[in-house]
C-alpha positions in Angstrom: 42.2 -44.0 -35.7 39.1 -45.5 -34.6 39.9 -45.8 -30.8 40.8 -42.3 -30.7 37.8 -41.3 -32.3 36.3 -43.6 -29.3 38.2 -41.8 -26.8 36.9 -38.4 -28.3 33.4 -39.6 -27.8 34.0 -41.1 -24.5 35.0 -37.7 -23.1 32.3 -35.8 -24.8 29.8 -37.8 -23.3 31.6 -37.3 -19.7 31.6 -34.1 -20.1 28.5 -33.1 -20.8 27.6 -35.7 -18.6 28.9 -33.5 -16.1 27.6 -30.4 -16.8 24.0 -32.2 -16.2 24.9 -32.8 -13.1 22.7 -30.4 -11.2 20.0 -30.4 -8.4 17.2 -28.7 -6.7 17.9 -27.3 -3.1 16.2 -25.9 -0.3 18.2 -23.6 2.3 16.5 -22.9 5.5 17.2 -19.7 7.3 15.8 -19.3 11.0 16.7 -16.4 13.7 20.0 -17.3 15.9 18.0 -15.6 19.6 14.8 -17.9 19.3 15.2 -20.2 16.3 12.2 -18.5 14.3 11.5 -19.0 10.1 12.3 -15.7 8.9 10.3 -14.9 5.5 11.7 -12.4 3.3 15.2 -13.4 3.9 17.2 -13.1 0.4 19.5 -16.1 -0.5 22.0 -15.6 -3.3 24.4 -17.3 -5.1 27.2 -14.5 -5.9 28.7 -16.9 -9.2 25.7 -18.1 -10.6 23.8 -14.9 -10.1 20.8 -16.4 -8.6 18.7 -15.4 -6.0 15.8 -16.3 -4.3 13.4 -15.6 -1.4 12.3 -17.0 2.0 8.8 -18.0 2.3 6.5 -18.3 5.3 8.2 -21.5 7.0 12.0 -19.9 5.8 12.9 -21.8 3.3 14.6 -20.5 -0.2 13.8 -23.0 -3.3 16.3 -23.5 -6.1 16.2 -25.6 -9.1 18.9 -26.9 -11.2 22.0 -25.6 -9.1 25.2 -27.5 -10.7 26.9 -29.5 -8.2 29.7 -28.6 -6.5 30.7 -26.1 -3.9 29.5 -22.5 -4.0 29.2 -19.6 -2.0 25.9 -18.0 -0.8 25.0 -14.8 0.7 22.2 -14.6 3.4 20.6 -11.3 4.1 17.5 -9.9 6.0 16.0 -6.7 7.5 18.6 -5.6 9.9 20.2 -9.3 10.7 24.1 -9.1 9.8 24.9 -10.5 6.3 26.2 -14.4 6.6 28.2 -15.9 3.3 29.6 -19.0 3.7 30.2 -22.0 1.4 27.8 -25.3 0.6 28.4 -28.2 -1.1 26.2 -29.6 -3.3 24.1 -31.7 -2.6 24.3 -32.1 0.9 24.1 -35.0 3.0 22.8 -32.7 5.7 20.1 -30.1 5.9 21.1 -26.9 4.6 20.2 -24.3 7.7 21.5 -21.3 8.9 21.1 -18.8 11.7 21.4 -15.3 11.2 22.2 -12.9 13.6 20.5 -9.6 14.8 22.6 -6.4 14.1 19.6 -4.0 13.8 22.2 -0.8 12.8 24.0 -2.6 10.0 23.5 0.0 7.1 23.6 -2.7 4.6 20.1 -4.1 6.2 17.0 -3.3 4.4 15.4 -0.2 5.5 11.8 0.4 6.8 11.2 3.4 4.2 8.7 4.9 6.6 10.4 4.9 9.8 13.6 5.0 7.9 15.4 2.6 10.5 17.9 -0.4 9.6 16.1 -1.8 12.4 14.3 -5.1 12.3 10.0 -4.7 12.6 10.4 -6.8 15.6 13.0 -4.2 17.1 11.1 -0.5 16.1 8.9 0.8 19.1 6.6 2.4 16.1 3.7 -0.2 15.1 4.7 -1.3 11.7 2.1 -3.3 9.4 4.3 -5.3 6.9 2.8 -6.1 3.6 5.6 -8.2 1.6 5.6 -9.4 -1.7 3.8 -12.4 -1.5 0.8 -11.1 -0.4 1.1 -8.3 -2.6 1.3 -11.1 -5.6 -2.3 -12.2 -4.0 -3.3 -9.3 -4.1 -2.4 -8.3 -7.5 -4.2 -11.8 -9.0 -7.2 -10.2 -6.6 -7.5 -7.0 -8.3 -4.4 -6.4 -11.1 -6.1 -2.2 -11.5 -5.5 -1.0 -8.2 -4.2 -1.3 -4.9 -8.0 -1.0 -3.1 -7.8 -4.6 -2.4 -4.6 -4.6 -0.7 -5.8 -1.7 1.7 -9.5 -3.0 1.8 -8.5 -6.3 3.6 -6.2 -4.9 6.1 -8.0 -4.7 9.9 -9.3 -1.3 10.6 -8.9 0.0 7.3 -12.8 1.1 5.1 -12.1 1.8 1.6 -15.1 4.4 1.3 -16.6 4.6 -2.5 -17.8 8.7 -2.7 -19.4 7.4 -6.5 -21.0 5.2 -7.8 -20.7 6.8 -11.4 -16.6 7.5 -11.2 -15.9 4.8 -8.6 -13.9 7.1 -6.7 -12.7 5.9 -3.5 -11.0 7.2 -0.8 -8.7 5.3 2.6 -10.4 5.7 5.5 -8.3 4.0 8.5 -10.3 3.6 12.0 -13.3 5.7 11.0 -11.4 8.5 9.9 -12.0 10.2 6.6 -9.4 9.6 3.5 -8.0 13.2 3.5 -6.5 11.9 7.3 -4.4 9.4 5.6 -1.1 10.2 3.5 -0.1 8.3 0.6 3.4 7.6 0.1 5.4 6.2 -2.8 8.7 5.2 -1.9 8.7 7.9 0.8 7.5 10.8 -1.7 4.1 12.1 -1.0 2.7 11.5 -4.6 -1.1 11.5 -3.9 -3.2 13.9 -2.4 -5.8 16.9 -3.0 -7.2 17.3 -5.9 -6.4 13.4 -6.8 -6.8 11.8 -3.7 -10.6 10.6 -4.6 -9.3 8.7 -7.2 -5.8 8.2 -6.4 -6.6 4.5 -5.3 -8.0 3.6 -8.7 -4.7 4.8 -10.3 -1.9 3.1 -8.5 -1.6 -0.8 -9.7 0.2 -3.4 -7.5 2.5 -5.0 -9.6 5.6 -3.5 -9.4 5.1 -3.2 -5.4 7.8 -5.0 -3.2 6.0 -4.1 -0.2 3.1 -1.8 1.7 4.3 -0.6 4.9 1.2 0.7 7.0 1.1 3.2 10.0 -1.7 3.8 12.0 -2.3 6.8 14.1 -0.5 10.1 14.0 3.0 9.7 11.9 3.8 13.6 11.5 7.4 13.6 12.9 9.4 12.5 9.5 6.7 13.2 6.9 4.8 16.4 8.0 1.2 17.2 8.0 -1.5 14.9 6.7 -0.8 11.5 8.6 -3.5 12.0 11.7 -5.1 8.7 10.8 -1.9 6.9 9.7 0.0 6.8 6.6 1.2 4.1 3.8 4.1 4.0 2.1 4.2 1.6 -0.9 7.8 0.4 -1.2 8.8 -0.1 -5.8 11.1 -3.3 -6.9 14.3 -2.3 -7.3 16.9 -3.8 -9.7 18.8 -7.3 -8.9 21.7 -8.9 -10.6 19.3 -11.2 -12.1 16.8 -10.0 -14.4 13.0 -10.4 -13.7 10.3 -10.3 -16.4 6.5 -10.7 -15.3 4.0 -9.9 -17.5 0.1 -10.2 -16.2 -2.7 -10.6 -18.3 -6.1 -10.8 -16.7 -10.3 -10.8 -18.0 -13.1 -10.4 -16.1 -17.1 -11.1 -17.0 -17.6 -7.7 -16.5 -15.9 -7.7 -19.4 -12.6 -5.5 -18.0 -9.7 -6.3 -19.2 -6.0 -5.3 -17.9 -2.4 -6.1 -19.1 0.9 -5.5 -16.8 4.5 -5.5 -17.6 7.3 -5.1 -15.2 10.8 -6.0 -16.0 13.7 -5.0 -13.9 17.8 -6.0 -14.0 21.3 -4.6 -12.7 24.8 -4.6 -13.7 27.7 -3.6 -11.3 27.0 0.3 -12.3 23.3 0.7 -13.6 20.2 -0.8 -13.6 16.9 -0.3 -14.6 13.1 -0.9 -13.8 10.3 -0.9 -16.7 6.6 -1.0 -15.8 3.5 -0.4 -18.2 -0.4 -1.4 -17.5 -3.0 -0.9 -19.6 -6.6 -1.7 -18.5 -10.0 -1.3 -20.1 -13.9 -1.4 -18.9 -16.8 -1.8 -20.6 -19.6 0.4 -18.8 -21.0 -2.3 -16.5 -24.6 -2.4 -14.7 -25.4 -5.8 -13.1 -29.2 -4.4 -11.7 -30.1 -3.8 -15.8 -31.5 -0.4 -13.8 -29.8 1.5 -16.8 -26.8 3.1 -14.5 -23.5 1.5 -14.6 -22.0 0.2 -11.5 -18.7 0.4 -12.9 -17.5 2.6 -15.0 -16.3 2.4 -18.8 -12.5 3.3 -17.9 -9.4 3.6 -19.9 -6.5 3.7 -17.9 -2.6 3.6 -18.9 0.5 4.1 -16.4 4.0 3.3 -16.9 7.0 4.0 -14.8 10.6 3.7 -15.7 13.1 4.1 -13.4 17.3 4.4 -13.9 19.6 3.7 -11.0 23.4 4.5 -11.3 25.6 3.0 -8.5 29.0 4.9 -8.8 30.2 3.5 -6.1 29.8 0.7 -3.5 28.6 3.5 -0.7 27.0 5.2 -3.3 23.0 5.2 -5.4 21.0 7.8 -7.0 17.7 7.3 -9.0 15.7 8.6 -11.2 12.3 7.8 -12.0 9.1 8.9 -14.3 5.4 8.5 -13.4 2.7 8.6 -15.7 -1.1 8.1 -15.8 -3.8 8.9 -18.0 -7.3 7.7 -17.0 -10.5 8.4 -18.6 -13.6 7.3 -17.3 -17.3 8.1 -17.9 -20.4 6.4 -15.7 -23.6 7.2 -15.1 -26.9 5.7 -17.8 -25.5 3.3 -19.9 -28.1 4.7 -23.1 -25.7 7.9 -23.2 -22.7 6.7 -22.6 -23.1 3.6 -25.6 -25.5 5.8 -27.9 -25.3 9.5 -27.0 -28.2 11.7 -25.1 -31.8 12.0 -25.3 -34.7 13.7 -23.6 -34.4 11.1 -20.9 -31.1 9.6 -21.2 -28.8 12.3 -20.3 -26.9 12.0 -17.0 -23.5 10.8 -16.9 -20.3 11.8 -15.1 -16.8 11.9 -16.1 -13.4 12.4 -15.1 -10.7 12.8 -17.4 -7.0 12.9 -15.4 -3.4 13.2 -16.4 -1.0 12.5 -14.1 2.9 12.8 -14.1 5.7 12.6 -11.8 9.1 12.7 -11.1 11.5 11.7 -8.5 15.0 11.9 -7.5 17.4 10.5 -5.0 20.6 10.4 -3.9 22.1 8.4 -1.1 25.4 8.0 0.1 27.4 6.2 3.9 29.5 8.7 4.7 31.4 6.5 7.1 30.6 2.8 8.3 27.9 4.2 11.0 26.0 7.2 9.1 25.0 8.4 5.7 23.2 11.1 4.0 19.9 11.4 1.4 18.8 13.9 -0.8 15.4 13.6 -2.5 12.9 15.5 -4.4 9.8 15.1 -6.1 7.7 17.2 -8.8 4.0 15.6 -9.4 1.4 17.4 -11.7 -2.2 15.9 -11.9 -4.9 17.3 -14.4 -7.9 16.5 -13.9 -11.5 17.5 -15.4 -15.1 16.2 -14.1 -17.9 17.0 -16.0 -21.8 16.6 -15.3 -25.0 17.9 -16.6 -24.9 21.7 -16.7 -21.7 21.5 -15.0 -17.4 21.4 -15.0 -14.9 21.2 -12.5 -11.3 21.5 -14.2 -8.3 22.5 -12.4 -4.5 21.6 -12.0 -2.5 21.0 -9.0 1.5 21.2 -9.0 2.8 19.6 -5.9 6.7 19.5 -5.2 9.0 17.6 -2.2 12.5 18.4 -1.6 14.3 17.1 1.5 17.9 16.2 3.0 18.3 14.5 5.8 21.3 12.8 8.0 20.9 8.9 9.3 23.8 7.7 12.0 23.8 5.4 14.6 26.1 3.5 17.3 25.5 0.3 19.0 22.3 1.1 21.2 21.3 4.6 19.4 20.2 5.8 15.8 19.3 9.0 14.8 18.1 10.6 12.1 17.6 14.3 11.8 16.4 16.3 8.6 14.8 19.0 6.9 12.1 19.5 3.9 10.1 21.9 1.8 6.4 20.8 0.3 4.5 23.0 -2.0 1.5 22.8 -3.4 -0.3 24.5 -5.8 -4.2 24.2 -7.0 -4.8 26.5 -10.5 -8.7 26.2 -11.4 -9.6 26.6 -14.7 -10.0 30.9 -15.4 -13.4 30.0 -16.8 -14.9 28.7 -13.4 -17.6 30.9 -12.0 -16.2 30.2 -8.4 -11.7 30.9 -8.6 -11.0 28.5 -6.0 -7.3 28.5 -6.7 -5.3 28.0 -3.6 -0.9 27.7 -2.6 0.4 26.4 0.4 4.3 26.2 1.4 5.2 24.8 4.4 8.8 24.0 5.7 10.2 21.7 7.9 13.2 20.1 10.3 12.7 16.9 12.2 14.7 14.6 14.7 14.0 11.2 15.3 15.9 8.8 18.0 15.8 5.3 18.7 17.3 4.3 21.7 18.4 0.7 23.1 17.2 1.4 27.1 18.2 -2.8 27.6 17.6 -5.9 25.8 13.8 -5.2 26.5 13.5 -2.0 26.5 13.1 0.7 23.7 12.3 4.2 23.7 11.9 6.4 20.3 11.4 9.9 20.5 10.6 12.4 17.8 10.2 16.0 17.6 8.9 18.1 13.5 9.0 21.7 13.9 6.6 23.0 10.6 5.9 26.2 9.8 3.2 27.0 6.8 3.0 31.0 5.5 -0.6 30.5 6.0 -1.8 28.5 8.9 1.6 29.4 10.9 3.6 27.1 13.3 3.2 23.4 14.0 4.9 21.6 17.2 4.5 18.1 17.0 6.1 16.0 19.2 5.5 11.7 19.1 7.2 9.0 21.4 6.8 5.3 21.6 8.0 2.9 24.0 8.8 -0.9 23.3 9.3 -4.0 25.4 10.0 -7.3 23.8 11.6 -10.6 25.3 12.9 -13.8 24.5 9.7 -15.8 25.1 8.1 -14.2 22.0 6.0 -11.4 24.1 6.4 -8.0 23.0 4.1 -4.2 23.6 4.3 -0.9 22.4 2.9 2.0 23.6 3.1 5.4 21.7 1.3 8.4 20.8 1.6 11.9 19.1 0.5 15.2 17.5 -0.5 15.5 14.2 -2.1 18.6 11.7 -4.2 19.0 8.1 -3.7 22.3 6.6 -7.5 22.7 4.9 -8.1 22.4 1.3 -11.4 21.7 -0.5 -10.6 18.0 -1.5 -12.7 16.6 1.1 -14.8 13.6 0.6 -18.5 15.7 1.2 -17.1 17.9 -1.5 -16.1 14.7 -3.8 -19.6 13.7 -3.5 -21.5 17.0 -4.6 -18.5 16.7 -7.7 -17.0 20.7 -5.9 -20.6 22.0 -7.1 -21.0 25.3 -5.2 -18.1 24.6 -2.8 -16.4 28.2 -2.1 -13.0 28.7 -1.5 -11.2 28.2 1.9 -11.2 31.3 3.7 -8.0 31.3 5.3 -8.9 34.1 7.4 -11.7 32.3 9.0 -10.5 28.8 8.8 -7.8 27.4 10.9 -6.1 24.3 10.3 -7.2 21.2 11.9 -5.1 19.9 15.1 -5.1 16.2 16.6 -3.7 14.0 19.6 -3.5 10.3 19.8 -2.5 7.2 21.3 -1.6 3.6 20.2 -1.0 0.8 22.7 -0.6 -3.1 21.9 0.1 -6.7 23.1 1.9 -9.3 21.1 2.8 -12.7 21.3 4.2 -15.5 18.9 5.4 -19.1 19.3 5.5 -22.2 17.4 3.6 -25.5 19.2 5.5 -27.6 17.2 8.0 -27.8 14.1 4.5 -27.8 12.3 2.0 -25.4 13.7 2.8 -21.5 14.8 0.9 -19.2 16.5 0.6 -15.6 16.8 -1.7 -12.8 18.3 -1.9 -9.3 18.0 -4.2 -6.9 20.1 -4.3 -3.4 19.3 -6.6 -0.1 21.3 -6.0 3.0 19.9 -7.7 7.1 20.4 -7.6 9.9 18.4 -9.0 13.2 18.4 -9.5 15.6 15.8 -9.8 19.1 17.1 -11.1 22.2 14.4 -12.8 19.6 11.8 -13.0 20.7 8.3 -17.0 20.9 8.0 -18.8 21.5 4.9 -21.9 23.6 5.3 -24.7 25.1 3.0 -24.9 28.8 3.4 -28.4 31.0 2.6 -28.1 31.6 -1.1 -27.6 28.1 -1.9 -23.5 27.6 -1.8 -21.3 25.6 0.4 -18.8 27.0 2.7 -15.8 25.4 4.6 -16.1 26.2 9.1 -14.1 24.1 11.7 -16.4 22.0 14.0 -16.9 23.4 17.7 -15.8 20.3 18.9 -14.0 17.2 18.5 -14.1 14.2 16.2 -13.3 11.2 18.8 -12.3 8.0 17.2 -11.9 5.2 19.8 -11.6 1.2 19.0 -9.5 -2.0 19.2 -8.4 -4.7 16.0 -7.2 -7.7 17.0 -5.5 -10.2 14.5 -4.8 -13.7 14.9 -2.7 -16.4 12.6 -2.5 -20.1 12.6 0.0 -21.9 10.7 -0.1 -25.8 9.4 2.4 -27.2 7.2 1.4 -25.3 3.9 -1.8 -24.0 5.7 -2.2 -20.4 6.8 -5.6 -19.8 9.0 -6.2 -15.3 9.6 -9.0 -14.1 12.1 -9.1 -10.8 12.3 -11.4 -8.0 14.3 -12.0 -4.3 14.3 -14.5 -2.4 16.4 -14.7 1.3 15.1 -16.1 3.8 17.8 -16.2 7.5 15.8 -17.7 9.8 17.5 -19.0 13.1 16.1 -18.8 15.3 19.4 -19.7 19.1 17.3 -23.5 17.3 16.9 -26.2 16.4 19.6 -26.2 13.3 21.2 -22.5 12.4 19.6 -23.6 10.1 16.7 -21.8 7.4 15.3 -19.8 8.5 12.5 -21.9 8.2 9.2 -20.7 5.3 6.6 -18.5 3.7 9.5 -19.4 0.1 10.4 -18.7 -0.5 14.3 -18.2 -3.7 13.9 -15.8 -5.9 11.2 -14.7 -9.2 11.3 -12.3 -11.4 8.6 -11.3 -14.9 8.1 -8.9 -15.6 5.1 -7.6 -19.1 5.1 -4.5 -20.1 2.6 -2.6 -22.7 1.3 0.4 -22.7 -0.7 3.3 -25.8 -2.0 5.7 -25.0 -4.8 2.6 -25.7 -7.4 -0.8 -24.3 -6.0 -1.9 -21.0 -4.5 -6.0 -21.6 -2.7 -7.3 -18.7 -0.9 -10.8 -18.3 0.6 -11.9 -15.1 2.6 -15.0 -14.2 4.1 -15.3 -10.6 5.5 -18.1 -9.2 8.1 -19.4 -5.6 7.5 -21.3 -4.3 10.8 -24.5 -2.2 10.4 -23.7 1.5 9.7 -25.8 5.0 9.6 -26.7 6.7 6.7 -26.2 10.9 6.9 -29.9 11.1 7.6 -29.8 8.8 10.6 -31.1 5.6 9.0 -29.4 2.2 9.6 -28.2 0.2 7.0 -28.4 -3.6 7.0 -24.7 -5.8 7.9 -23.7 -8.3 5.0 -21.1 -10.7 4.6 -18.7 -11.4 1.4 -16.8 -14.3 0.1 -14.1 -14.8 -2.3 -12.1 -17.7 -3.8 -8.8 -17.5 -5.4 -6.9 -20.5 -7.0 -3.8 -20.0 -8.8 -1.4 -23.1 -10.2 2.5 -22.3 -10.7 4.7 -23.8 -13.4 7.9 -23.2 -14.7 7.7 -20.2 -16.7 4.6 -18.7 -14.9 1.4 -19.6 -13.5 -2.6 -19.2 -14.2 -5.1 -18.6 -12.0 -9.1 -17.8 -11.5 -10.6 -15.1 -8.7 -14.4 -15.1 -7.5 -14.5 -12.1 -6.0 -17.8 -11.5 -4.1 -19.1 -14.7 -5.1 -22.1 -14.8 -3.1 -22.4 -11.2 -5.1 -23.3 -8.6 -1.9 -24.1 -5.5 -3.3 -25.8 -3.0 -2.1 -28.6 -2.6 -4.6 -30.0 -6.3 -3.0 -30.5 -4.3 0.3 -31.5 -0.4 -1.5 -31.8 1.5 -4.5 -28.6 2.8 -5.7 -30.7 5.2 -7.9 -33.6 7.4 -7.0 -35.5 9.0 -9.9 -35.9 10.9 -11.7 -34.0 9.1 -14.6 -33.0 12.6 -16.5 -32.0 13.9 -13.8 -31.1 11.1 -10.8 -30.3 11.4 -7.3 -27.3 8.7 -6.2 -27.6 7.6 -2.2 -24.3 7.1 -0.4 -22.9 4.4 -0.8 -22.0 1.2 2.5 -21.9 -1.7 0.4 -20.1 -3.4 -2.9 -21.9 -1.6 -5.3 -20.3 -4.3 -8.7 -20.9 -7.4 -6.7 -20.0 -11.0 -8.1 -16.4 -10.6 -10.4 -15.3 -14.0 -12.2 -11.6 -13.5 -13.5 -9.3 -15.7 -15.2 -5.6 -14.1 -16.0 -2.2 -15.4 -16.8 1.3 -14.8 -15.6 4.7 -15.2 -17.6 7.4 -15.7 -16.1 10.1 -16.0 -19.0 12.9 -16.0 -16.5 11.4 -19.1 -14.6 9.3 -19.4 -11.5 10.9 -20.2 -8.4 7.8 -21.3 -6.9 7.5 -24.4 -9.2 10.1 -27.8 -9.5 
């Protein structure tokens, strides 16, 4: 009895033996043309349910995969799909090529060219944000996506107040109301919200930021003179995903994020809530806040149904409600006085949903329906004065994506409405309803191995402001040595409205009403052209340079300007607005090290006044340098970035200043933690002038070229329940 209570144990002890048996792998994945790392590749084991991403060098980190054999999928942006079968472990290094098949449908898909086409294979300049730089980011600045936007070349995030914080994009000395917002290809922000859109958009359920510069009106319509971005959501896996991001500042703002996402064979879901609050904040002790007390809340669920394997429609819910008031501290923490009386705040709601439906028809096309309904609320109040008003803005479009081996095309039409109600009690009704339709055709087209031509043509028509050509073609060459240019340009329109950034600074006070009888809608023209090259010196070190020049014209500017009996009236400028400039970009890579120059001169010319000034508020000159390092266990980051003397309205020049961040995060198992010191050498613009002029009942508030909350310290924490792939 006794030996076969011995065998008994023996076996137990095999067996779980066994099952212990696992290891910690690394699979490779480089390009089969030139033998490149490609980040952002997916790994996945199909049994085990486990997936993983490529990082910067191309490598996909697992822990604790049982031995044995087991079969892996390998995906990526446009290359065709690879499974095959690995033992593990592995006597040899676990590598594999994948191959380019730029119109496979099951590819990933550039939302804002909508192509299955690789970055490297699009003739449209794409700027690629992907999720690990988003994660950055997010430890940067966990409220709002200005960070992401602010550090991108050529791109000013432009403050309009120091008592709201509201901040609008400006990309190559163009103002904010030139750039459309997209989320997941569904024009969310804009008009009334587009001042403090920025503030309301957190980063961390963001996959990726896709960025366009110069005019992108052939698939999404008016708005995108400057450029457009489009922030990509997660979507659902197999395996589920739980981060949760809590983060406090000495400025005494704190912020909480949620996001938690997971799939089965026929639905899946996506969960994300973020709270975030701000104690009023004035560093000077002037007795005006530099940042405002804020409570802010946003969640977004999203259901996906997969009916079939050709098959996915979604539906999702957006919601924000953000209340902040800024302006003197005394009022805001104790109530008015004689004295203490001036504040400013804006109280928003925002919600909105949005639909879609995609389906492949056949192995080489398929079809997309998707709509949109956003509502935004929003009331500003100052001393002796309201602004309240709604706007309803709605997106409904179908269009049809095909392509063959050297051609895609995609070819669609839309309808975008929109819809300002001001509150029946204003003085000045400055209600206002647009409807504009549209069709649009877009090619791609394979000329040779190095050649490739994409040509567009949108056809709008608004009831108001009439019919809009616009035209756009780019042309790419690439080879096999790493080289590659595009050139490209197009036309591009803004119907007016009276959300522009001169209005957001006088908070709408005495703005009239567009007269669309008098007022035609602004018209543009630009080109892009840039030079490329990458290449790795050694197994160890890579090297890549980008150098962009760009022009763009603005013809019938929206103007703002005072009229006799004190009021403010909307006219088109006599002549053009005539932005001209370079960026150029640079990366050095080092084993774990990653080194970034970058460069943008910004030459914006204001033609409508004498002597064709410099843009106001627009530095001609910007320099970066972010240097990074990153192993399975630490995240350093240091940046320093250059801001060039700018002009004030009045013609006065502003001083340049330099600022400097460190970021330091440390990964384990089950999350990470981390500390940001943003602006540590605390740049702000009240070291340089007065952010307040008196009187103190009643203040006037300069415009704003510098960081006006200087020197953030943040510590925050990141859970990970599910495990962190970054750590052993």
């Amino acid at each position: 009895m006794n030996k076969y209570l011995l065998s008994l144990k023996l076996i137990l002890i095999l067996c779980l033996s066994l099952k212990a048996q696992t290891s910690d792998i690394q699979i490779k994945v480089i390009t089969e043309a030139d033998n490149e790392p490609l980040m952002g590749a997916t790994v996945y084991f199909e049994a085990l349910e486990k997936g993983a991403v490529t990082n910067f060098d191309g490598i996909a980190e697992f822990t604790e995969i049982p031995d044995g054999q087991h079969q892996i999928i390998i995906s990526f942006l446009g290359f065709e799909t690879f499974e095959t079968t690995i033992q593990i472990p592995s006597n040899t290094e676990l590598m594999f090529k994948l191959k380019e098949g730029g119109n496979q449908l099951d590819a990933v898909v550039l939302q804002s060219t909508r192509s299955t086409r690789t970055v490297r294979k699009i003739p449209t300049r794409i700027e690629f944000i992907g999720a690990e730089e988003l994660a950055e980011k997010a430890i940067m600045n966990p409220t709002n996506i200005s960070m992401v936007l602010r550090e991108s070349t050529g791109i000013q995030m432009q403050q309009t107040s120091l008592s709201s914080g509201s901040t609008n994009i400006r990309i190559q000395g163009l103002d904010g109301r030139y750039t459309q917002l997209l989320r997941d290809g569904f024009p969310l922000y804009g008009g009334f919200s587009s001042g403090l859109s920025i503030l309301q958009i957190p980063p961390l359920d963001l996959q990726q930021f896709e960025i366009i510069k110069g005019s992108s009106s052939t698939l999404y319509g008016g708005g995108a003179i400057a450029g457009l971005v489009n922030m990509v959501s997660k979507t659902p896996d197999f395996e589920p995903a739980l981060d949760i991001m809590l983060t406090q500042t000495q400025a005494l703002g704190s912020t909480a994020n949620v996001f938690y996402s997971k799939r089965n064979e026929k639905f899946g879901v996506s969960l994300y809530g973020s709270g975030h609050y701000q104690k009023a904040y004035d560093p000077e002790d002037d007795g005006f806040s530099n940042l405002p007390k804020t409570t802010s809340i946003s969640f977004n669920p999203k259901l996906f149904y997969y009916p079939s394997d050709k098959t996915m429609l979604w539906f999702g819910l957006n919601g924000t409600y953000d209340d902040r008031i800024g302006g003197d501290i005394t009022k805001i923490e104790s109530g008015a006085d004689g004295i203490h009386q001036y504040t400013e705040e804006n109280n928003s709601k925002r919600l909105s949903s949005q639909f879609v439906y995609q389906t492949q028809l056949d192995s080489v096309s398929s079809l997309e329906f998707k709509n949109s309904v956003s509502f935004f609320d929003r009331n500003l109040t100052v001393p002796d004065f309201n602004f309240d008003g709604k706007q309803t803005n709605t997106f409904t479009e179908i269009s049809y994506n095909t392509a063959s081996e050297n051609t895609d095309w995609i070819v669609g039409a839309n309808l975008y409405t929109s819809n300002f109600d001001e509150n029946d009690n204003a003085p000045l009704q400055r209600d206002q309803k647009d409807v504009t339709f549209g069709a649009f055709a877009n090619n791609i087209f394979d000329i040779s191995d190095n050649w490739i031509l994409e040509t567009g043509l949108r056809a709008d028509y608004n009831t108001d402001f009439g019919f809009f050509p616009l035209p756009r073609i780019s042309l790419l060459y690439k080879n096999n040595s790493g080289f590659s240019s595009r050139i490209g340009g197009g036309l591009g329109y803004k119907i007016p409205d009276i959300f522009t950034e001169e209005a957001e600074y006088i908070n709408f006070e005495n703005v009239l009403a567009i007269d669309k009888s008098t007022v035609d809608a602004e018209r543009s023209y630009g080109v892009n052209f840039d030079l490329n090259y990458q290449t790795r010196l050694s197994d160890e070190i890579g090297f890549s340079i980008n150098q962009l020049f760009y022009v763009t014209a603005i013809n019938d500017g929206l103007l703002l300007n005072s009229t006799d009996n004190g009021f403010f009236q909307f006219e088109n400028a006599s002549d053009k607005i005539f932005s001209k400039g370079s960026e150029t970009n640079i990366k050095f890579t080092y084993k774990d090290f990653r080194w970034f120059l970058n460069y943008a001169f910004i030459d914006t010319r204001l033609n409508y006044l004498e002597g064709n000034p410099q843009k106001p508020l627009t530095a001609k000159h910007n320099a970066g340098s972010v240097i990074m390092y990153e192993s399975k266990k630490w995240r350093i980051g240091y940046e320093t970035y250059y801001t060039g003397k700018q002009f004030l309205s009045n013609g006065t020049e502003t001083t340049d200043f330099v600022t400097m961040g460190l970021m330091v995060m440390r990964n384990f198992k089950l999350g990470s933690v981390f500390v940001n010191f943003e602006n540590f050498t605390d740049r702000r613009q009240s070291r340089f002038s007065p952010l307040v002029l008196p009187p103190h009942e009643n203040p006037v508030f300069p415009e704003i070229y510098a960081p006006t909350d200087g020197f953030i310290f943040s510590v925050g924490l990141i859970i990970k329940p599910f495990g962190n792939e970054d750590d052993d």
